[in-house]
C-alpha positions as semicolon CSV with decimal commas, in nm:
position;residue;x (nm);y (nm);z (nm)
1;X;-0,673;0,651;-2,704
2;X;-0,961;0,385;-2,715
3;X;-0,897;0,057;-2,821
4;X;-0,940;0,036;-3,240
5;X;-1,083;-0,342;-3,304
6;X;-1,342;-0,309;-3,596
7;X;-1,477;-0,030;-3,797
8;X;-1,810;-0,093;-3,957
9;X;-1,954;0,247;-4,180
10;X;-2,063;0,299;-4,509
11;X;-1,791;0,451;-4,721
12;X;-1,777;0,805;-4,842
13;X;-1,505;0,922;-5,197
14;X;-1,282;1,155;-5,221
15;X;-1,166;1,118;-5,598
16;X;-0,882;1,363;-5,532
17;X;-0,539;1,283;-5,563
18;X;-0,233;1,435;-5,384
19;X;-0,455;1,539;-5,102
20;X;-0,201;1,707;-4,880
21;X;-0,232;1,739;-4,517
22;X;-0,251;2,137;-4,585
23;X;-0,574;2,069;-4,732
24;X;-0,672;1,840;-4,448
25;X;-0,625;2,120;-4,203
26;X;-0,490;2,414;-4,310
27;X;-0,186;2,526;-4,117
28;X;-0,322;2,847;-3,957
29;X;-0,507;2,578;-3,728
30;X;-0,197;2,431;-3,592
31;X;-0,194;2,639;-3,308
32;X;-0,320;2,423;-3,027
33;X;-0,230;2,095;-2,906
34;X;-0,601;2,010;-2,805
35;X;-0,739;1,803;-3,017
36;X;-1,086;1,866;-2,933
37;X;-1,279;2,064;-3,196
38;X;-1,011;2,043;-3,442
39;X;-1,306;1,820;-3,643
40;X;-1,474;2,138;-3,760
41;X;-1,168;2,281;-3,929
42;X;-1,077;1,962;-4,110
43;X;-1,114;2,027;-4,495
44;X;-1,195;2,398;-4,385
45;X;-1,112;2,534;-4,723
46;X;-1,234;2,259;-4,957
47;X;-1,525;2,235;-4,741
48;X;-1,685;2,565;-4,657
49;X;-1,832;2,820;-4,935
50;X;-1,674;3,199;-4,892
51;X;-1,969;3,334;-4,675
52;X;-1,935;3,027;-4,395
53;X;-2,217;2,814;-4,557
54;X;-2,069;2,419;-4,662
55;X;-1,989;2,383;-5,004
56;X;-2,247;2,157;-5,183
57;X;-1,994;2,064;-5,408
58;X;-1,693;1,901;-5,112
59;X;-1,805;1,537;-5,149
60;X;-1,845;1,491;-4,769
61;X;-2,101;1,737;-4,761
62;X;-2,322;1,530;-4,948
63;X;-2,642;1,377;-4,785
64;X;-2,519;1,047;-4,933
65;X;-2,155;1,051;-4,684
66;X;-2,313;1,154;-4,381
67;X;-2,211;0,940;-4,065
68;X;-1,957;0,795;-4,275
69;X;-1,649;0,690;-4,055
70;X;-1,473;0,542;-4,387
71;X;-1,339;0,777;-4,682
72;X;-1,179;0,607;-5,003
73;X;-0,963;0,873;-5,101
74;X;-0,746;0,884;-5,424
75;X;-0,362;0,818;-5,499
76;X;-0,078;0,991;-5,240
77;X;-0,351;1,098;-4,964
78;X;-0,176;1,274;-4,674
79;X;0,124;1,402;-4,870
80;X;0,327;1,745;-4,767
81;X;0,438;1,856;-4,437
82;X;0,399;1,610;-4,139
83;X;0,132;1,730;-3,880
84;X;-0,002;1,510;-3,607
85;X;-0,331;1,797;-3,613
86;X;-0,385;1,645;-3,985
87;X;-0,518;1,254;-3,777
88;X;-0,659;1,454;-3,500
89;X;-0,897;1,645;-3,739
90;X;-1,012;1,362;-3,908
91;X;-1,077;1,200;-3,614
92;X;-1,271;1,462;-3,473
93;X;-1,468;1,473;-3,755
94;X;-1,562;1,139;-3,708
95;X;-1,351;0,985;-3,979
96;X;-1,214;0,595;-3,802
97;X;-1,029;0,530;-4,156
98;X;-0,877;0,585;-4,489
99;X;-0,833;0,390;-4,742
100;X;-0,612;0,497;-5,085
101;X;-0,388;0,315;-5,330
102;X;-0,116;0,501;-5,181
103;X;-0,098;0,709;-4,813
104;X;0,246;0,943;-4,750
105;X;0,465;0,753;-4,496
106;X;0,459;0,961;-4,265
107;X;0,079;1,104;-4,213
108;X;0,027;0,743;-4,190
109;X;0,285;0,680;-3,946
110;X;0,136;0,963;-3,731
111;X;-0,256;0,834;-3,813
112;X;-0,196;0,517;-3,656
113;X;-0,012;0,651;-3,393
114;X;-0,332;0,846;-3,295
115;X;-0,606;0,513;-3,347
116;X;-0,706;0,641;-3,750
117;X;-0,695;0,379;-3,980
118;X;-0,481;0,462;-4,313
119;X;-0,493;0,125;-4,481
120;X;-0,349;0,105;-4,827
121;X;-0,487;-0,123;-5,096
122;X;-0,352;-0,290;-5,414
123;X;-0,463;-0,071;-5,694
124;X;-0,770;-0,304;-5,826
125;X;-0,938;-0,336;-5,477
126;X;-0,893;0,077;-5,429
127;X;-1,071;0,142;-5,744
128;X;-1,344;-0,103;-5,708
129;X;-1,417;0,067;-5,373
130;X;-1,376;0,461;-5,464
131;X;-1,607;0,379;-5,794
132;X;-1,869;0,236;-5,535
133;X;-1,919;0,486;-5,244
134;X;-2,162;0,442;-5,007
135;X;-2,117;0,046;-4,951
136;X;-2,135;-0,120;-4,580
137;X;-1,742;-0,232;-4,513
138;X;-1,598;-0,396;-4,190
139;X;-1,279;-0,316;-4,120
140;X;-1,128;-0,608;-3,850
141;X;-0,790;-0,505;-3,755
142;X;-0,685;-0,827;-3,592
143;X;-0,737;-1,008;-3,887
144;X;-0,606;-0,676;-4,080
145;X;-0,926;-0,747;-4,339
146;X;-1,184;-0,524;-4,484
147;X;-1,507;-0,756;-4,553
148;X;-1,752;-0,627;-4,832
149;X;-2,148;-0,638;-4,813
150;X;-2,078;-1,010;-5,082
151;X;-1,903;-1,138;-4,853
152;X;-1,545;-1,110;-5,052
153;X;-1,279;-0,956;-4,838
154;X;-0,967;-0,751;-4,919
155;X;-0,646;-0,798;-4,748
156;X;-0,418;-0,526;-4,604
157;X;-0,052;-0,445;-4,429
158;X;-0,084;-0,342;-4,101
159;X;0,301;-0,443;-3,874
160;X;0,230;-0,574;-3,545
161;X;0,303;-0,299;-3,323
162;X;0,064;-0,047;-3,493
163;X;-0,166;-0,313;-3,435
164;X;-0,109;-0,420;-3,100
165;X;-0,099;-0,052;-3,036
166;X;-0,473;0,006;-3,173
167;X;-0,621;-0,293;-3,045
168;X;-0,499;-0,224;-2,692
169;X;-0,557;0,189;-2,716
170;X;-0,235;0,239;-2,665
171;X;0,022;0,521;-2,826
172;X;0,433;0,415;-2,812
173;X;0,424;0,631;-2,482
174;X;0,156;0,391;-2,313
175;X;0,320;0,068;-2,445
176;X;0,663;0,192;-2,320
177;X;0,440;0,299;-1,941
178;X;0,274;-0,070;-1,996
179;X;0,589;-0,272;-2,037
180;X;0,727;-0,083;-1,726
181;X;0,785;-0,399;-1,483
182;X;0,962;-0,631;-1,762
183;X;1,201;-0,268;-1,849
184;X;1,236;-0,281;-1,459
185;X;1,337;-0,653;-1,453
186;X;1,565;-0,655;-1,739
187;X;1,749;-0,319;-1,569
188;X;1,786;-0,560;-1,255
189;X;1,930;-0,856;-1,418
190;X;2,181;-0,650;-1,642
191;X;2,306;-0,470;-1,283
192;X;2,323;-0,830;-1,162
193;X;2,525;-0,947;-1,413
194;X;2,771;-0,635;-1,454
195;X;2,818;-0,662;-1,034
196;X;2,873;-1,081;-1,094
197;X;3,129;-0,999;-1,381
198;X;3,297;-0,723;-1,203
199;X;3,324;-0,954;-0,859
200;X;3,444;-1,263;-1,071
201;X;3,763;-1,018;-1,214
């Protein structure tokens, strides 16, 4: 995973709610664990037209949200079953972060495990930005703010280990492996102790 610091795109809508991760990859692509290529699949049956063609009318097939790394997406976004391949796709696609009123705990628990942003907004600041598609945002996550093309910027929730985790590149396995000499330490002075309290009695 590559460290997450800033995420500068033009946004792209989806004025959907209850966008399930089903519809973000449907489960007959859960197959692999390679994440690789899962990009083309993502959407697959919102976004493709029955004879393979894209569907002119899935809003990221627009000319307008080309390239864009940042989808405003409406109310519940990444509800239904929990599937780690749901992040992966999006990310493959080229999607670095969603914003919504309201993102299922756990699809964003498991986005930004995998470095995708799912940032959730107070209801005003979500509907200013999904009536407004296309505008330049920077997304800092050290100072966990999204800074507008005015100038104004909207706060957001972000704990600190999901964001020491994406501004380091790390997943909970690679902090664990990275905090590997203080475990080691700790283990050493806890044996210490137990052999000084067991000598002592």
């Amino acid at each position: 995973m590559k460290p997450l610091t800033e995420v500068r795109s033009r946004t792209a809508a989806l004025p959907f709610e209850n966008i399930d991760t089903d519809r973000i990859i449907p489960a007959r692509f859960l197959t692999t664990t390679q994440r690789a290529g899962l990009g083309r699949h993502a959407f697959n049956d919102w976004r493709y037209a029955a004879d393979g063609g894209d569907n002119p009318e899935f809003p990221l097939n627009r000319l307008e949200a080309q390239g864009c790394a940042i989808v405003v997406a409406g109310r519940n976004f990444g509800c239904g079953s929990s599937r780690e391949h749901a992040p992966w796709a999006l990310l493959d696609y080229g999607i670095q972060a969603v914003i919504s009123s309201e993102i299922a705990d756990i699809f964003r628990s498991n986005a930004l495990k995998n470095g995708l942003l799912a940032i959730v907004l107070p209801e005003a600041e979500h509907r200013e930005l999904l009536d407004h598609p296309g505008q330049e945002l920077v997304i800092d996550v050290a100072a966990r703010t999204i800074t507008l093309a005015d100038g104004r910027a909207f706060a957001f929730a972000l704990d600190g280990f999901a964001r020491h985790c994406l501004l380091n590149g790390v997943d909970q396995l690679g902090f664990l492996l990275d905090a590997g000499t203080d475990i080691d330490a700790y283990e050493q002075r806890a044996q210490d102790t137990r052999y000084t309290v067991e000598t002592a009695a």
